[in-house]
N, C-alpha and C positions, 0 to 999 in steps of 0.2 A: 628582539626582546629588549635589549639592550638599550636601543632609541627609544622605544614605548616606553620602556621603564623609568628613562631619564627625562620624556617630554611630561610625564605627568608627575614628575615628583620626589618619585620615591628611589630613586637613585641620584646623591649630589657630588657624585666624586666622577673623577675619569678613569678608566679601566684602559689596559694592556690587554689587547687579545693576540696567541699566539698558537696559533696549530702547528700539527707538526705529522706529517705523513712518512713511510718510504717510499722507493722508484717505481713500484708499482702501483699505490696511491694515487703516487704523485705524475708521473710520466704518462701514466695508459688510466686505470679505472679515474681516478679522480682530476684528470685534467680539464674538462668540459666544467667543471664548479670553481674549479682552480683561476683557470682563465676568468670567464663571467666574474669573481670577485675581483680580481685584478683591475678587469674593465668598468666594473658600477666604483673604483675606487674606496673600497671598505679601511677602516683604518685596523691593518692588523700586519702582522709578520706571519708567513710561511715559510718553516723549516722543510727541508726535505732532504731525510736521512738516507744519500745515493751508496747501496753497496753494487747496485748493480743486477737486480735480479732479483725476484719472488722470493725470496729468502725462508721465510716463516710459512710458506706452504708447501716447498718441493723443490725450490732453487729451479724455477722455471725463466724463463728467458723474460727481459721486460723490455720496452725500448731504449732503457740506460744503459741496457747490455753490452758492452764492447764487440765492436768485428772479430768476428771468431769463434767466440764464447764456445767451451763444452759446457752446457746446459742441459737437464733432462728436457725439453721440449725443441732443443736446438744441438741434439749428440751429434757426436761425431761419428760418422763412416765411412765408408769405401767412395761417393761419392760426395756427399756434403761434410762440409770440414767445421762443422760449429755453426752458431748464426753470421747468416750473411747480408747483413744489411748493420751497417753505422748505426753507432748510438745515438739520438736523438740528442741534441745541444739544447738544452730545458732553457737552461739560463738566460742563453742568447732570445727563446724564445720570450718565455720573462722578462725580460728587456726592451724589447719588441711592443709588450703593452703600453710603453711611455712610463712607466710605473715610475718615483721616486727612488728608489733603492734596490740595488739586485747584488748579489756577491756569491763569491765561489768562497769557502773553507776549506780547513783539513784537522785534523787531530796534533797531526806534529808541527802546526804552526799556530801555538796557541795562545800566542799573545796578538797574533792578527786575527784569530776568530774572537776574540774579546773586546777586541775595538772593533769590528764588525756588528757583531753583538749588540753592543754599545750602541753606536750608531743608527743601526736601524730600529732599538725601542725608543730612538731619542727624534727619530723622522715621523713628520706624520703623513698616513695614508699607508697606501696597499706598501710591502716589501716582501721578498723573499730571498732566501740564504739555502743554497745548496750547498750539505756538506759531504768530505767525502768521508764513507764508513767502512773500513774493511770487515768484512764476515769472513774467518779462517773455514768455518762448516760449509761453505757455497763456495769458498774461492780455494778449500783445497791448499789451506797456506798454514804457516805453525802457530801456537796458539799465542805467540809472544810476536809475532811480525806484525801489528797492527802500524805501530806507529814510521817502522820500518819501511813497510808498504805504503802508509802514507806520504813517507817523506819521498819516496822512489817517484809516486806520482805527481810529485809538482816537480821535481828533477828532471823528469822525462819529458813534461810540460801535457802527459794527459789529464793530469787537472790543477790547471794555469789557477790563480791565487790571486783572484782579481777582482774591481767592484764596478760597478756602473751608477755614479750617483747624477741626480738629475742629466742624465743623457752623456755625462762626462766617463769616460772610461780611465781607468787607474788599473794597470797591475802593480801589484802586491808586493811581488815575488818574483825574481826574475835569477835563474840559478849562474852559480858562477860559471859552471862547463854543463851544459845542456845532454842530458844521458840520452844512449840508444832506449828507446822502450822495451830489448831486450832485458833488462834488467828488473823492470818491473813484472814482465811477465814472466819469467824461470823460475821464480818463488810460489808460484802459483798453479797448482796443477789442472784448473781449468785450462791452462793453455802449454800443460803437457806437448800436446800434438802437434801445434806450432813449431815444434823443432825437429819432429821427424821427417828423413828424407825426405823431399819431394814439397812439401809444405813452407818452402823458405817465400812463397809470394803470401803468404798471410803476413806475414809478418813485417815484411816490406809494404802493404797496402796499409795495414795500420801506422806504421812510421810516416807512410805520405798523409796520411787523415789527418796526426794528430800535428804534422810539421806545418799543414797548409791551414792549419785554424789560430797555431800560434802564431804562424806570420800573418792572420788577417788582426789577431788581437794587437798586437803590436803597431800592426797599421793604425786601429781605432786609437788606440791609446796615444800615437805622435799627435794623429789630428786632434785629441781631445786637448792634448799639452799645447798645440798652437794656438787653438783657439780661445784657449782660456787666461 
C-alpha cells in the first residue's frame, strides 16, 4: 500500500516501518512471512520480544524455549525432564538471509540497545533486533528480577550482546569473568528441577550449548576484526 501510495502521489514523505512480534510470532507461527520479507528485502525493522515461550496464552513451550524448560506443554516427569530439544538461534538465522542489520539486546544494557536502535532506523532495508524480555509469570522468577535476570543472561553469555552489520560480526559485550548458567537458572523456577538429584546432566548439556555457540561467536567476530 505503501509503494502504491507513494508511486501515485499521494504519499511525498518516507516512512519508518517497524513490527514488532514475540518468540512465538516470531520463532514458530510467523516465521514463514518473517523470512519471505527478509528475503524480497522490505525496508523495515523487526523486533522480536524473546521471553522464551507462549507467554500471553499458557506459557506453552516455543522454539525459543531453552533446554529443559518446565513448560505446560513441555512438564516435567518421571521420565521427560522439561523440553528437550535446544532453542532455535533466530538471529543466527536472520543473519543467514544476508540481510543488512541483525542484533541481539537486553534491558540491562540500555545504552547498547539505543545505539542499536539507532542504527538499524538509520540502515536501509530489511533488519531485525531480538531482545531479551524476562516474564516473572512464565519464568517463575520475582517481580523485581527483570533486569537482574537480564544482566545474568549476557553474564552467562546465554544471550551474547552482539550485532551482525553487512556480514561483519561485533560483540557488544563481552563480561569480565564469564558465569556458570547456574546462576541464571536458580532464580527461576522453571528450572526448579534442574537441581534435583539425579538431573545435574541438564544442566551441564545446557553449559556445553551455550559455551559451544560463544566460542563459534567469537570465532566470527576475530575473523570479522581481521578482515575488516
Amino acid at each position: 500500500m505503501y509503494k502504491a501510495l507513494k508511486k501515485k502521489g499521494k504519499i511525498d514523505k518516507d516512512i519508518k516501518f517497524v513490527a514488532v512480534g514475540g518468540d512465538g510470532g516470531t520463532y514458530d507461527i510467523g516465521f514463514q512471512s518473517l523470512s519471505g520479507a527478509m528475503e524480497r528485502g522490505h525496508d523495515l525493522l523487526y523486533l522480536c520480544y524473546d521471553n522464551g515461550a507462549y507467554m500471553n496464552t499458557g506459557i506453552q513451550r516455543s522454539s525459543a524455549t531453552p533446554f529443559g524448560t518446565d513448560t505446560t506443554t513441555s512438564p516435567v516427569g518421571s521420565v521427560v525432564k522439561g523440553k528437550m530439544q535446544p532453542r532455535k538461534n533466530l538471529t543466527r538465522i536472520m543473519a543467514a538471509h544476508g540481510i543488512p542489520y541483525v542484533a541481539q539486546t537486553s534491558p540491562a544494557h540500555w545504552r547498547d540497545s539505543i545505539n542499536k536502535f539507532k542504527k538499524a532506523l538509520e540502515t536501509e532495508g530489511p533488519k531485525f533486533i531480538n531482545a531479551f524480555s524476562p516474564c516473572n509469570r512464565g519464568w517463575r522468577s520475582a517481580t523485581d528480577d527483570a533486569i537482574l535476570l537480564s544482566r545474568l543472561a549476557a553474564d552467562t553469555c546465554y544471550w551474547p550482546l552482539y550485532e551482525i552489520e553487512d556480514g561483519v560480526t561485533k560483540i557488544n559485550y563481552v563480561p569480565k569473568e564469564k558465569k556458570p548458567i547456574e546462576e541464571f537458572l536458580k532464580p527461576q523456577g522453571r528450572f526448579k528441577h534442574m537441581f534435583a538429584p539425579g538431573n545435574e546432566w541438564i544442566v551441564r548439556r545446557l553449559q556445553e550449548e551455550i559455551d559451544r555457540e560463544w566460542e563459534r561467536l567469537n570465532r566470527e567476530a576475530q575473523i570479522s576484526s581481521s578482515s575488516t
